[in-house]
C-alpha positions in Angstrom: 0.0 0.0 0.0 1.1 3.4 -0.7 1.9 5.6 2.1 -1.0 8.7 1.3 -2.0 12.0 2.8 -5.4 13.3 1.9 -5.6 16.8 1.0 -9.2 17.4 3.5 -11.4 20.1 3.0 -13.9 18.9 5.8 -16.8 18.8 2.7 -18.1 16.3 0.5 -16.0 15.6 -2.2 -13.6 15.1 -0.1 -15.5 13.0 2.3 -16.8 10.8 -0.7 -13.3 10.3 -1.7 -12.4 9.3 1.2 -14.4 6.6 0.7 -13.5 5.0 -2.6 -10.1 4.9 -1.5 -10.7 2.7 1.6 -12.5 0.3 -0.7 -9.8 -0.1 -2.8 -7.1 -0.8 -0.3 -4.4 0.3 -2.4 -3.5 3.7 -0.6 -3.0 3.7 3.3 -4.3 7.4 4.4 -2.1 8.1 7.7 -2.3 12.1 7.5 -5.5 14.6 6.5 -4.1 17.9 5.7 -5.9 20.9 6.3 -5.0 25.1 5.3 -7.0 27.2 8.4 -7.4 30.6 8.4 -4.6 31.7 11.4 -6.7 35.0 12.1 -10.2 33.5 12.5 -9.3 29.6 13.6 -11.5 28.1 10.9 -11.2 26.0 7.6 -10.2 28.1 4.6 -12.7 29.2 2.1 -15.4 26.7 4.2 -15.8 29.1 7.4 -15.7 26.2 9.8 -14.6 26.1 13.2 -11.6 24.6 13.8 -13.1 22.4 16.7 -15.3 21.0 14.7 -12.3 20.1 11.9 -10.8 18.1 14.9 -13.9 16.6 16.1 -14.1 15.5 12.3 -10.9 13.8 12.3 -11.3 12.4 15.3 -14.5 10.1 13.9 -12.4 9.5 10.8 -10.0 8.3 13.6 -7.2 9.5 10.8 -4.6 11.7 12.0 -5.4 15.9 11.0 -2.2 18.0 10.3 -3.2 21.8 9.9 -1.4 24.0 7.8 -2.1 27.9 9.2 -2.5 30.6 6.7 -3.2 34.4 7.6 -6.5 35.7 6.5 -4.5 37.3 3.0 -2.0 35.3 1.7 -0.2 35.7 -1.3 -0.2 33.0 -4.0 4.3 33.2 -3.8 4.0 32.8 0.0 1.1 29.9 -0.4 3.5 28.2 -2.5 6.1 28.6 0.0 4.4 27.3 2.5 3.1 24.4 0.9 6.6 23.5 -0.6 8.0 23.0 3.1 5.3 21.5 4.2 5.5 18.8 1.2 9.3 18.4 1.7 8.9 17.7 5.1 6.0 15.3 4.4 8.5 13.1 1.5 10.7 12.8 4.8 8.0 11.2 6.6 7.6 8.8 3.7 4.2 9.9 2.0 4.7 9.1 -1.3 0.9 9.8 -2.6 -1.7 12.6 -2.4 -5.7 12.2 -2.4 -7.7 15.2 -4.3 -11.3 15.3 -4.2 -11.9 17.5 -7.5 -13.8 16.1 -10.1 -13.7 18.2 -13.4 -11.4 21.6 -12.8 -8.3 20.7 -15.5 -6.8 24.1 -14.4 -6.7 23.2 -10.6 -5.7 19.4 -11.4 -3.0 21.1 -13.3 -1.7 22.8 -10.7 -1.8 20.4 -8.2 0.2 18.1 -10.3 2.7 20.3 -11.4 3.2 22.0 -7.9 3.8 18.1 -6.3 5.8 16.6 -9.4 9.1 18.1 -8.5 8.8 16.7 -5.0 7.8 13.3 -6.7 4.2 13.1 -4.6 2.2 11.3 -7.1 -1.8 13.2 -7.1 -5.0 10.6 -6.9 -8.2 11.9 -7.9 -11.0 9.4 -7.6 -13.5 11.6 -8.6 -12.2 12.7 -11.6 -15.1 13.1 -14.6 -17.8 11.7 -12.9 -20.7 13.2 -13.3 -21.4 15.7 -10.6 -25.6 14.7 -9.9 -24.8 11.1 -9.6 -21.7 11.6 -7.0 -23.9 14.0 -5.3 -26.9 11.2 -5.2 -24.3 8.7 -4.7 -23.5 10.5 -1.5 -26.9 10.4 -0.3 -27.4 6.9 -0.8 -24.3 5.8 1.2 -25.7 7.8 4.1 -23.5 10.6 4.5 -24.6 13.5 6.2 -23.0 16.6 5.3 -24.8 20.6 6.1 -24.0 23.4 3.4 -21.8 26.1 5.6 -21.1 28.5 2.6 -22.8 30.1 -0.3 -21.2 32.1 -3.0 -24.2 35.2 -2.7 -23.8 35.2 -7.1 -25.4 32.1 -7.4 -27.4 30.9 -4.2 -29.7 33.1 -1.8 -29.5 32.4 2.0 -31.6 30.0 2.0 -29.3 27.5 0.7 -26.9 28.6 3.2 -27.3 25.8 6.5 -28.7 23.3 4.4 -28.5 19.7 5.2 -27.8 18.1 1.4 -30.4 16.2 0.4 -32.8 14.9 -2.8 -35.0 18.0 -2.3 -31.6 20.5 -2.0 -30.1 18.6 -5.3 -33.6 19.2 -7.1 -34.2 22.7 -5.3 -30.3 23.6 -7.1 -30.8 26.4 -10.3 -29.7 25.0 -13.8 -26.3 27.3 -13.3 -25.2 25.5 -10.1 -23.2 22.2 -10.7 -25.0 19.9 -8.3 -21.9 19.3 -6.3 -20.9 22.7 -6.1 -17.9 22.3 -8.2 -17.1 25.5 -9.4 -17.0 27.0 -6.1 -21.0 28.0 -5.5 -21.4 25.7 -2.1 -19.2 24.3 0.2 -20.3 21.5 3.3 -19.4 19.9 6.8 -20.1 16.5 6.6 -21.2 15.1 10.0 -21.9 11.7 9.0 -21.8 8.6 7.4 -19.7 5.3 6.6 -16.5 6.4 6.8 -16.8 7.8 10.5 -16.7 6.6 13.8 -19.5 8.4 15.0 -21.8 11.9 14.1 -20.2 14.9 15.2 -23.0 16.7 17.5 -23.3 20.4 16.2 -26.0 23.0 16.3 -26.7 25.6 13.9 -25.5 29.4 14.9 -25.8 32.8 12.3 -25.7 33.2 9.0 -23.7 36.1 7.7 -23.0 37.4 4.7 -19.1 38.3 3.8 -18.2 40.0 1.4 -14.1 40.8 0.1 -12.3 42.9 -2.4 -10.1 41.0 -4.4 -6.0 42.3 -4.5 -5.6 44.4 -8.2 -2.0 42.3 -7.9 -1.5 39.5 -9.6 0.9 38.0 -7.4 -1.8 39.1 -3.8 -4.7 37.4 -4.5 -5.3 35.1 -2.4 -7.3 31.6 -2.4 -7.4 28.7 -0.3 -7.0 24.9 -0.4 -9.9 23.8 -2.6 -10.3 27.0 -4.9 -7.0 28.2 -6.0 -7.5 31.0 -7.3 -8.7 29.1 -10.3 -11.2 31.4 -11.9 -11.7 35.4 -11.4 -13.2 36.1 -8.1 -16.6 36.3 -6.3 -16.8 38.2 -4.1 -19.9 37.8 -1.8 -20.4 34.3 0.6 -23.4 33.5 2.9 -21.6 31.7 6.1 -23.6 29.4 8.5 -21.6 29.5 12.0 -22.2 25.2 13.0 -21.2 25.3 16.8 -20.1 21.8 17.9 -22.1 20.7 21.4 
């Protein structure tokens, strides 16, 4: 088995990725890595609370490495950061990296040519399928997972704090991918065959954020499951989940 690391989000994709890789016992997962936000103490891009990361990984009963990031981080220093942190995870042995995107070629790009020099091989065992039957895939294997984040351009508030089910997937407009694949919703999943047990949580505010992008190339800043892959939105609906 290959020695992996998984790059975790704390949504479903990832979560559902997860999943196909313990079936096919050729990839031993020892490490989920993580980017927080330093300045808030919650998952990049996702809004969650940090506790609730750990609770997370505790039920996945898989060991959570966090990698902090200030709230503004350039894309240089990003890559800075992540270049240590993958040099010092080749001298732990990983030799293998688990992506949960499914259709971005730009991001898959980058991915793979930011790993290859350090010889980390990229896994993506979502890649090309189609985004409705993942998503109903998902539902079927009994994972729970609660939308935490909105992008404001293409879904109201009420989306925002959502648990994902048949009615959200059919409630989704026609410009939404149904698993939220070009950055429109992002989830906590709570739930389901891969964990130990549900992580208790109860439902807080919903805000809405909204940022100014940098008019430097080299400032703008993105996170660990959007890299700055497309021009930016600016305007997210957050749903604060408190853990209990």
């Amino acid at each position: 088995m290959h020695t992996t690391y998984f790059n975790w989000s704390s949504g479903k994709d990832s979560s559902l990725a997860l999943y196909y890789v313990l079936q096919q016992k050729e990839f031993e997962v020892t490490k989920l890595l993580t980017t927080v936000n330093k300045d808030y103490t919650r998952v990049s891009m996702h809004g969650l609370r940090e506790e609730l990361l750990e609770l997370q990984a505790n039920s996945l009963t898989i060991p959570l490495e966090k990698i902090e990031l200030p709230a503004h981080v350039s894309m240089s220093s990003y890559n800075k950061v992540m270049k240590r942190t993958v040099s010092k995870l080749v001298k732990e042995g990983y030799t293998h990296c688990i992506f949960g995107d499914i259709f971005l070629e730009d991001l898959k790009t980058y991915r793979e040519e930011q790993l290859k020099p350090s010889g980390i091989q990229c896994v993506f065992p979502l890649w090309k399928k189609n985004t409705k039957e993942l998503l109903l895939e998902f539902i079927a294997l009994g994972f729970k997972a609660i939308t935490v984040c909105v992008n404001a351009k293409y879904l109201d508030k009420s989306f925002c704090g959502r648990v994902l089910d048949v009615s959200f997937l059919n409630d989704l407009p026609s410009n939404v991918d149904p698993c939220g694949e070009n950055g429109e919703f992002h989830t906590f999943v709570y739930d389901g065959p891969i964990f130990d047990h549900p992580i208790p949580f109860e439902i807080g505010d919903k805000v809405l954020r909204s940022y100014e992008p940098s008019k430097d190339e080299d400032d703008n800043c993105f996170t660990s499951d959007q890299e700055d892959h497309k021009s930016w939105d600016t305007s997210f609906w957050y749903c604060d989940l408190i853990p209990i």
